[in-house]
N, C-alpha and C positions, 0 to 999 in steps of 0.2 A: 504494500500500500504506500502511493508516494506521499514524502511529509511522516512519514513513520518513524519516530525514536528509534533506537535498539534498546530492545528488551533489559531493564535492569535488573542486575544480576541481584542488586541488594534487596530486592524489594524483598523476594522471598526466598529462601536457599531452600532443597528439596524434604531437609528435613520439618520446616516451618511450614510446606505445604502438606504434608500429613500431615502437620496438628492442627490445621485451618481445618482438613476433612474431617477429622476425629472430632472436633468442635460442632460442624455444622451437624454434621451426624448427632451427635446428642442433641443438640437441639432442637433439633427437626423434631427426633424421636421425644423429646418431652410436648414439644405442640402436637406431638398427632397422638398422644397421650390424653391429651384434654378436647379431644373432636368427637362431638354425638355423632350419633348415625346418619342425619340431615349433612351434616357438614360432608364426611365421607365420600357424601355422592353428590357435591355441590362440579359444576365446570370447575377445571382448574384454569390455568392459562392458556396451555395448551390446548386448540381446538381437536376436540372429540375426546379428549382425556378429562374424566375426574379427576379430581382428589385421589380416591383410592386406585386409580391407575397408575397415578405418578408414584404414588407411596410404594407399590408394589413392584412400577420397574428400576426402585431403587434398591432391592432386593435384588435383582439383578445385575450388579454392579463386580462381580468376580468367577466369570465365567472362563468355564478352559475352554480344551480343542473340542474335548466331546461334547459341550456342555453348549458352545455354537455350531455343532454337526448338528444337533438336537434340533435348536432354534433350525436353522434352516431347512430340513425337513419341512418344516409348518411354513415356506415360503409364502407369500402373500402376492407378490411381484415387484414387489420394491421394498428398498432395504425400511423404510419408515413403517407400511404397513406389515409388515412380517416384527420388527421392535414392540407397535403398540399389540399386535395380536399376543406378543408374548405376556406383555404387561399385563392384560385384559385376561389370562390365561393364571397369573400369578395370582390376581387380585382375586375370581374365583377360588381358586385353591386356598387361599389363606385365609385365617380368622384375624381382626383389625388387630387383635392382640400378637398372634404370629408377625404382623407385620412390622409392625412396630420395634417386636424382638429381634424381627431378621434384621432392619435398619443396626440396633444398634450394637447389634451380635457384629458388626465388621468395623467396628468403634478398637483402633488398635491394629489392625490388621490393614497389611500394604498390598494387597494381592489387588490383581486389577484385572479388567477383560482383557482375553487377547485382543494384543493388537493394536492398542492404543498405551499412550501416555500416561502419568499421575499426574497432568495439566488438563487431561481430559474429563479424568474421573472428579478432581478440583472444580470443573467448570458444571459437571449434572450436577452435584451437588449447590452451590454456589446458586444456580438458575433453577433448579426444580425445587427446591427449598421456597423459591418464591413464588414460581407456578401454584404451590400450595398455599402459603402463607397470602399472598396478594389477593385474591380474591373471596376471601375468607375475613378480609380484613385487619391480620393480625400482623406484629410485628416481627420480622426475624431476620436481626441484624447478619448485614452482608460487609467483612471487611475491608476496606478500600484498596488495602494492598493486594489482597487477593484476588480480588474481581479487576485489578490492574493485569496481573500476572495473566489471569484466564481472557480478558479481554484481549492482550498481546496474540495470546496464542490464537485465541478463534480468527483474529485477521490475520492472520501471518500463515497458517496451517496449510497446507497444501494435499495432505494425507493425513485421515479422509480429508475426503473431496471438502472444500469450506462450506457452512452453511447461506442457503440465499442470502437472509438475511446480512451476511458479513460482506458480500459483494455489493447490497443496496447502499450499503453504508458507504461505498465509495465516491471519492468527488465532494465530502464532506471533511471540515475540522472540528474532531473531536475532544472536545479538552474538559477534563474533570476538575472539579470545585472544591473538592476534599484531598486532592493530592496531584503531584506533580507528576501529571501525564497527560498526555497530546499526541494524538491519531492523524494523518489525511491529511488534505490538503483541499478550501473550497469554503464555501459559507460556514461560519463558525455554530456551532452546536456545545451547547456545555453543559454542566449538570452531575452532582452525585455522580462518584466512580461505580455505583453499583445499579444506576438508571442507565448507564451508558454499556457497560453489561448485558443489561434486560436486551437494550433496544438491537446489540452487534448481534444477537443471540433470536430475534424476531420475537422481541416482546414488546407489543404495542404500549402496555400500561406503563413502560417507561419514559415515552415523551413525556405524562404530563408534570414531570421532574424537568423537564427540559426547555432550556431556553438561550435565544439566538436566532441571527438571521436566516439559518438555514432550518430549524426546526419546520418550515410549514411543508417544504420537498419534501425531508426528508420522510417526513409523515405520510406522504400522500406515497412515496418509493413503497415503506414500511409495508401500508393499508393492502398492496396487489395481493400480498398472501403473508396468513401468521404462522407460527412457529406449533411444528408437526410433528418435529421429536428434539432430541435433547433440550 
């Protein structure tokens, strides 16, 4: 992305990123603690996921080789709908208390999916946390330096393939109000390190954190289509 910083090394070293994960992790897991049944099955952010979808494909967060042979068996046609069919799959199988147990049962543990990063596993966490949280109304703090880290990476990624979302963002400057970081290059866009997150990630509920000459584009870019997994 041109206008791109390089990634500071200080923000977080990899040990400080598992304790960011082990953090959100419990805290997730104590809000989805205190969620009635209503809440459970409210929309999350995510268009066509609940609550208990999301809760459940984070359950799914330390998968091996057999464990995505499995997943893809149940192929959907695309990598998004074969994800939520798992999810959707979990969320059956599980009672809200299992789930809650599985969230925090990998509280401590570094294993991750094949295939990916612990920038990746930092970033569902990090944005599903608030898929839940945001629509629900409730509060659940998102570290700046960390959502700097994860924001780096979702525009800079190459593999997998980047999210839409990370490519609308282009042609825009991004620059956060809570800590010293700056995206792009184009009409400026500023806002909370952790609305700017939402938004690289295709969460619309992040603009209205957001302000600058560029927020009205980048809004209308965002609107063509929202965020369908991670």
């Amino acid at each position: 992305m041109r206008g791109k910083r390089p990634p500071d090394p200080a923000l977080l070293n990899p040990d400080q990123v598992w304790q960011v994960i082990d953090a959100q992790r419990t805290s997730l897991a104590d809000l989805l603690e205190d969620l009635t049944d209503d809440q459970w099955r409210r929309p999350s952010l995510c268009e066509g996921w609940t609550v208990r979808d999301v809760a459940a494909h984070l359950t799914l967060q330390q998968l091996g080789l057999t464990d995505m042979i499995g997943m893809m068996r149940a192929w959907r046609g695309n990598l998004d709908r074969t994800i939520q069919h798992a999810a959707r799959r979990r969320a059956a199988a599980l009672s809200t208390d299992q789930i809650v147990a599985r969230i925090r049962g990998t509280v401590g543990s570094r294993r991750r999916n094949l295939g990916v990063t612990p920038l990746e596993t930092l970033t569902d966490i990090l944005v599903h946390g608030q898929d839940i949280a945001v629509p629900l109304g409730r509060r659940h703090d998102m570290p700046p330096a960390a959502a700097a880290v994860s924001a780096d990476r979702v525009l800079s990624m190459r593999r997998p393939p980047p999210l839409p979302a990370a490519r609308r963002v282009r042609g825009f400057r991004l620059t956060a109000t809570d800590i010293g970081w700056t995206a792009g290059d184009g009409p400026r866009v500023q806002g909370p390190m952790s609305a700017i997150l939402l938004v690289c990630t295709g969460r619309t509920a992040g603009l209205r954190q957001l302000s600058g000459e560029g927020v009205a584009d980048l809004t209308a870019r965002l609107r063509d289509g929202g965020p369908r997994r991670r």
